[in-house]
Z-matrix of the N, CA and C atoms (Angstrom, degrees):
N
C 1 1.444
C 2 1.529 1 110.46
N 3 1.643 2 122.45 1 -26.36
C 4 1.027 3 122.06 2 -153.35
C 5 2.035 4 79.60 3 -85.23
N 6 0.854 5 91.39 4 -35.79
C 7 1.788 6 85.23 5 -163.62
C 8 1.303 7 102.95 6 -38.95
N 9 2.077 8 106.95 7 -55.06
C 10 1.540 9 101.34 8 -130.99
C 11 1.353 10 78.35 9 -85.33
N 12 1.619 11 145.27 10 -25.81
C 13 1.753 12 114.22 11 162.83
C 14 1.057 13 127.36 12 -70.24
N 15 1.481 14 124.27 13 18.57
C 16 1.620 15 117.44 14 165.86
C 17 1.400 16 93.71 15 -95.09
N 18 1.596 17 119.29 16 -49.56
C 19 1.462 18 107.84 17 172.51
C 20 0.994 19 141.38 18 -60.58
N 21 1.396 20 131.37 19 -6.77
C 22 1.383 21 143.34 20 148.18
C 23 1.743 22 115.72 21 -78.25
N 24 1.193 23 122.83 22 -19.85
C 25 1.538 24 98.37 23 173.09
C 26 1.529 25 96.09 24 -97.26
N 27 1.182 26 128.34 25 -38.51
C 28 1.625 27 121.16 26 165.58
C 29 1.069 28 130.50 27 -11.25
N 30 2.169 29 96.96 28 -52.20
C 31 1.435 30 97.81 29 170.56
C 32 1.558 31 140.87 30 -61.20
N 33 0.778 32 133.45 31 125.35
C 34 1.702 33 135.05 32 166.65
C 35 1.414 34 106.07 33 -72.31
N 36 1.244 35 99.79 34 132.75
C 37 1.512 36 135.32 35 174.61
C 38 1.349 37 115.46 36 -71.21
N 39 1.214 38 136.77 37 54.15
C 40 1.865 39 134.55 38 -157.25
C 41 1.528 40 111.57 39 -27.51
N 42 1.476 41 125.12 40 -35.33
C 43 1.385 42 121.76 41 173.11
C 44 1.504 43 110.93 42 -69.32
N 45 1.367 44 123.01 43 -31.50
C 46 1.639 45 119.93 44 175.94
C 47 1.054 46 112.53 45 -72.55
N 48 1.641 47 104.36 46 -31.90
C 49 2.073 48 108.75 47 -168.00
C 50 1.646 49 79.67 48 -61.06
N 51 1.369 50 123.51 49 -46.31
C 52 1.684 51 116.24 50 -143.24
C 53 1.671 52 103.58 51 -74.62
N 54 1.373 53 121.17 52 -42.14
C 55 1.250 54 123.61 53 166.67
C 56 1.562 55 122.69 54 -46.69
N 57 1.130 56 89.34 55 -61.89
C 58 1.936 57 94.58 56 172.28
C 59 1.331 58 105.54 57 -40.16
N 60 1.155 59 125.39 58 -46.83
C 61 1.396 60 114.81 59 -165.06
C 62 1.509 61 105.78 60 -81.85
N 63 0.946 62 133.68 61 -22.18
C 64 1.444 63 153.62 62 -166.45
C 65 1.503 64 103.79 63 -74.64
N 66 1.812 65 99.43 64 -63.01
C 67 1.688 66 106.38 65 170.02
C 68 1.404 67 102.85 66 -59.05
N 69 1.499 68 147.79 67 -51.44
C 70 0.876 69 134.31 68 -160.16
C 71 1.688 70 124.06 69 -64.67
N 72 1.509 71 104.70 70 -44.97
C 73 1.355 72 115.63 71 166.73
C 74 1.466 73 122.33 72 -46.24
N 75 1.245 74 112.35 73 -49.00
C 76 1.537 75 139.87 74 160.19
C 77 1.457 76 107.69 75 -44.46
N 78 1.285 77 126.63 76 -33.71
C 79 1.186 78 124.65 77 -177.68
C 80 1.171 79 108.78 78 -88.71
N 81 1.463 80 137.48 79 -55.56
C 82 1.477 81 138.67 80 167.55
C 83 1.561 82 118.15 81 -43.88
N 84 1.648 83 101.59 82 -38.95
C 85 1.391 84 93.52 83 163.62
C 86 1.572 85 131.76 84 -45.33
N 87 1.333 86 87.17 85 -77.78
C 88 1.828 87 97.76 86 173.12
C 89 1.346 88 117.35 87 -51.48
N 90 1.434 89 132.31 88 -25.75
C 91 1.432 90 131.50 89 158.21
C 92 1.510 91 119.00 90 -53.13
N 93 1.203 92 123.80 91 -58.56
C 94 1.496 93 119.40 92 139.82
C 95 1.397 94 144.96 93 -15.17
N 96 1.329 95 100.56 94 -52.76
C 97 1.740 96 122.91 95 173.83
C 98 1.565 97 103.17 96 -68.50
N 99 1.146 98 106.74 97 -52.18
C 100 1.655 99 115.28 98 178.31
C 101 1.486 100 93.00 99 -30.66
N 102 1.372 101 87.78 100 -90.21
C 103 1.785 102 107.47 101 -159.90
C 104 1.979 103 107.89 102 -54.44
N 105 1.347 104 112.97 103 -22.04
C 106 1.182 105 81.53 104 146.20
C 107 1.491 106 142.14 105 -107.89
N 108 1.134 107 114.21 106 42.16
C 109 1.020 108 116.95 107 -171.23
C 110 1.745 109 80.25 108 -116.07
N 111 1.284 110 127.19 109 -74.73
C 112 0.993 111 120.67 110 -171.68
C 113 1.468 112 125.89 111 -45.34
N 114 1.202 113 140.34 112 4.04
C 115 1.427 114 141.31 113 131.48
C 116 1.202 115 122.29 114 -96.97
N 117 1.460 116 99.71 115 18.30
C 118 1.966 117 90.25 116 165.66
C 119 1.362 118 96.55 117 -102.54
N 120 1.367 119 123.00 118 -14.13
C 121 1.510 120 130.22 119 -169.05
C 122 1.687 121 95.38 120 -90.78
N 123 1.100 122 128.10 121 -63.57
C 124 1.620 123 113.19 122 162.09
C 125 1.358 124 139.93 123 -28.46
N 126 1.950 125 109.07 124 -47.89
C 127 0.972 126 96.94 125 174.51
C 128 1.249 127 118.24 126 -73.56
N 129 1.493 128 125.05 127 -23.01
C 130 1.801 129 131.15 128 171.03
C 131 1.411 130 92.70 129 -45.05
N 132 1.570 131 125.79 130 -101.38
C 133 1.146 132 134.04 131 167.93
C 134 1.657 133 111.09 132 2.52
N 135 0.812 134 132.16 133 -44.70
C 136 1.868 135 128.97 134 -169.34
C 137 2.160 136 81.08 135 -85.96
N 138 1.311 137 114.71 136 -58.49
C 139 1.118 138 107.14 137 -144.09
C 140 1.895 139 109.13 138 -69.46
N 141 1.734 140 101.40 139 -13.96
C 142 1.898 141 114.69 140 163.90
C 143 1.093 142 89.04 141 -78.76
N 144 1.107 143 171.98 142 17.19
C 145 1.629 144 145.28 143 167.16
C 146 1.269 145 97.90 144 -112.07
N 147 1.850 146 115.84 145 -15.38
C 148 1.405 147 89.37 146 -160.09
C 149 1.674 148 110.73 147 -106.73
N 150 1.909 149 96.50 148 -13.18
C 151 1.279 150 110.49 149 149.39
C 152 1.641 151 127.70 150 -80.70
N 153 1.090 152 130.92 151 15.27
C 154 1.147 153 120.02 152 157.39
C 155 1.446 154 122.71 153 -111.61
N 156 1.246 155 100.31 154 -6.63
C 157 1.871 156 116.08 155 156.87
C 158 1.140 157 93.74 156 -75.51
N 159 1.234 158 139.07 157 -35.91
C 160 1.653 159 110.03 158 -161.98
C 161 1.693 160 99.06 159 -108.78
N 162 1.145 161 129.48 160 5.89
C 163 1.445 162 110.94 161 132.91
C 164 1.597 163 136.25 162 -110.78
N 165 1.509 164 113.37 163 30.11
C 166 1.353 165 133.72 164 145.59
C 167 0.792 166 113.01 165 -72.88
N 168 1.620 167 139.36 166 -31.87
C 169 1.422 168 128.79 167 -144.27
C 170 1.765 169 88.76 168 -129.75
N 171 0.800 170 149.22 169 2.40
C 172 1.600 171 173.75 170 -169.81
C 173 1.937 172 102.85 171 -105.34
N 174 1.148 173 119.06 172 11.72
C 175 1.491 174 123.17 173 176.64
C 176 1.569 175 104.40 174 -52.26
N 177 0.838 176 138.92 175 74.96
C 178 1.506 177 130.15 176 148.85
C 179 1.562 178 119.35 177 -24.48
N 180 1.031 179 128.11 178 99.85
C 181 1.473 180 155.98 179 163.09
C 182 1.561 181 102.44 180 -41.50
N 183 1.413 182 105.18 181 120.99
C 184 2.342 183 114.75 182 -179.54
C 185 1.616 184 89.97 183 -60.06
N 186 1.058 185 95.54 184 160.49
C 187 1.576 186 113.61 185 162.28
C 188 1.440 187 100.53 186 -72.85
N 189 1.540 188 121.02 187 161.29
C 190 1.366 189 125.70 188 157.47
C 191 1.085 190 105.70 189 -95.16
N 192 1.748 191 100.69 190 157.13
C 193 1.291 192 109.64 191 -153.36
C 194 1.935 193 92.89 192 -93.39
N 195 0.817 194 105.74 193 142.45
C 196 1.620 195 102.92 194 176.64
C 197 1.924 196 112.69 195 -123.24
């Protein structure tokens, strides 16, 4: 008895084998997407710091009063 339920969960299900792989691909995908997304969001991030230094430092000076 012990066999034929090792040989029945042994078996693979060809529609699960096919899903698994499906979820899995799916998963590397979006692991991908992550990371690029997350250095497209850095380089934004670098590129607000680097425009708001350069209109900190962009102070336009009053006229004197004459």
């Amino acid at each position: 008895m012990a066999k034929a339920l090792l040989g029945y969960v042994g078996a693979a299900d060809p529609r699960l084998a096919t899903e698994v792989q499906r979820l899995r691909r799916r998963v590397t995908d979006l692991e991908a997407q992550v990371l690029r997304l997350q250095a497209e969001n850095d380089h934004l991030a670098e590129a607000a710091v680097e425009h708001s230094r350069l209109l900190d430092d962009t102070t336009v000076p009053e006229p004197a009063l004459t």
